[in-house]
C-alpha positions in Angstrom: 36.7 -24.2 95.7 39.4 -22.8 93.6 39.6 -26.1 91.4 35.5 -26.0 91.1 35.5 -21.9 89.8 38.3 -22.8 87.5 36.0 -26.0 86.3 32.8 -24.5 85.6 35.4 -21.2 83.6 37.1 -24.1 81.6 33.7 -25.7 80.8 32.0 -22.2 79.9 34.2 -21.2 77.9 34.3 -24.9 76.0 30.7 -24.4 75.4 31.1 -20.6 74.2 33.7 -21.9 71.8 31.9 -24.7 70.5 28.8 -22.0 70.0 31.4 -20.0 68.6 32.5 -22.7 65.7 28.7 -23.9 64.9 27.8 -20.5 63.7 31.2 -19.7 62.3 30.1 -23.4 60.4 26.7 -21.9 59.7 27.9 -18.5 58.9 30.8 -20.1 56.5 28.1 -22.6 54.8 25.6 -19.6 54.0 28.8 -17.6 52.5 29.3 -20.8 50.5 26.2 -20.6 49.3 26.2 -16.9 48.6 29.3 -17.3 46.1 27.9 -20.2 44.5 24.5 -17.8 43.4 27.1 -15.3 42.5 29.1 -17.2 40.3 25.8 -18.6 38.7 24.3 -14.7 38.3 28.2 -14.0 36.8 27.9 -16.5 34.4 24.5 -15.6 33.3 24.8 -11.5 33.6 28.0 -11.8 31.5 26.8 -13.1 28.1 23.6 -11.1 28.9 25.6 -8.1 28.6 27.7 -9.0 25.6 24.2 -9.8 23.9 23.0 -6.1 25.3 26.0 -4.4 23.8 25.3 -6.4 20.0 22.2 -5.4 20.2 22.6 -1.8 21.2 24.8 -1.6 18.6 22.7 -2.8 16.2 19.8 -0.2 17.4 22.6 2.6 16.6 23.1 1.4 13.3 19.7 1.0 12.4 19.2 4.6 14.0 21.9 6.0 11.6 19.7 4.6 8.7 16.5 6.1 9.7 18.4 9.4 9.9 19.8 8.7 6.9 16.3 8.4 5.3 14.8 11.1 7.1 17.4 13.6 6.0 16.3 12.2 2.2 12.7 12.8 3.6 13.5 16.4 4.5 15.0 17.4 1.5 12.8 16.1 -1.0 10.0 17.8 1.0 11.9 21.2 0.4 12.4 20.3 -3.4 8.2 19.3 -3.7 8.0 22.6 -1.9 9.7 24.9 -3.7 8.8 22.9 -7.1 5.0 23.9 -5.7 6.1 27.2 -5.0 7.7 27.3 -8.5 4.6 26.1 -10.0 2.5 28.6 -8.1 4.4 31.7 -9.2 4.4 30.7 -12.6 0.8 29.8 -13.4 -1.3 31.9 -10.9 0.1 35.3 -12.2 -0.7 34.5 -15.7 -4.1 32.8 -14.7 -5.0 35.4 -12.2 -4.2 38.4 -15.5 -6.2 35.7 -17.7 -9.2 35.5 -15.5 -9.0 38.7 -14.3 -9.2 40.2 -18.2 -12.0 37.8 -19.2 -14.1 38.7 -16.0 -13.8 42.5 -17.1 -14.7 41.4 -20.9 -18.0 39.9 -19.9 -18.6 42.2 -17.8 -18.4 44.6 -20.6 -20.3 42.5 -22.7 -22.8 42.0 -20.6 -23.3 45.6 -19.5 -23.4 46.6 -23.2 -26.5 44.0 -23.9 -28.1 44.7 -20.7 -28.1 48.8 -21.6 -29.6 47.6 -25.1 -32.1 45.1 -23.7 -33.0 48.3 -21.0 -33.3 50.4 -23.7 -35.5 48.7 -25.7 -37.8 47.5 -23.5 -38.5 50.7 -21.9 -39.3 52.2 -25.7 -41.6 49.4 -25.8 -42.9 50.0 -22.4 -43.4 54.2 -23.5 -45.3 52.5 -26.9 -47.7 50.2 -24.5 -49.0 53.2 -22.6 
């Protein structure tokens, strides 16, 4: 009875350890598997990243020449402004006195014919009746 217990522990554990090496097989395969995907995403991440880093260097440089030609931008819109500005102040005070004198002179005028065309046609209106 001894020998038999000893037999089916012996042949138990024979089985166990051959279950025991087909999935350490399997387990090893799929591993093998794994690193041969990784070393394919390695090879194709790496010059993906050198080609991300050239071209996000070359967005920075093109970004240095737009602020380089907005800061041109900026400043000649301050010159056209305070050319327009300069412009302003030096013709609309002289225009405004210009204006403003030849309003008042036909106003004059035309006050001074209006009394005269009042005048006389309300003598001719006092020579009707």
């Amino acid at each position: 009875m001894g020998g038999t217990a000893a037999l089916i522990c012996a042949v138990s554990f024979g089985i166990f350890m051959l279950a025991a090496a087909l999935v350490t097989l399997k387990l090893a395969r799929t591993m093998s598997i794994t690193n041969r995907m990784l070393d394919d995403i390695r090879k194709q991440v790496v010059p993906l990243m050198g080609k991300l880093q050239t071209t996000m260097d070359h967005v920075n440089t093109e970004m240095g020449y737009v602020d380089g030609v907005l800061a041109a931008v900026e400043r000649l819109a301050e010159r056209a402004d305070s050319m327009t500005k300069a412009a302003q102040s030096l013709f609309s005070s002289p225009l405004v006195k210009v204006l403003t004198l030849g309003m008042g002179a036909r106003k004059a005028l035309g006050r001074s014919q209006d009394d005269r065309v009042g005048e006389g046609f309300r003598s001719g209106e006092e020579e009707g009746d």
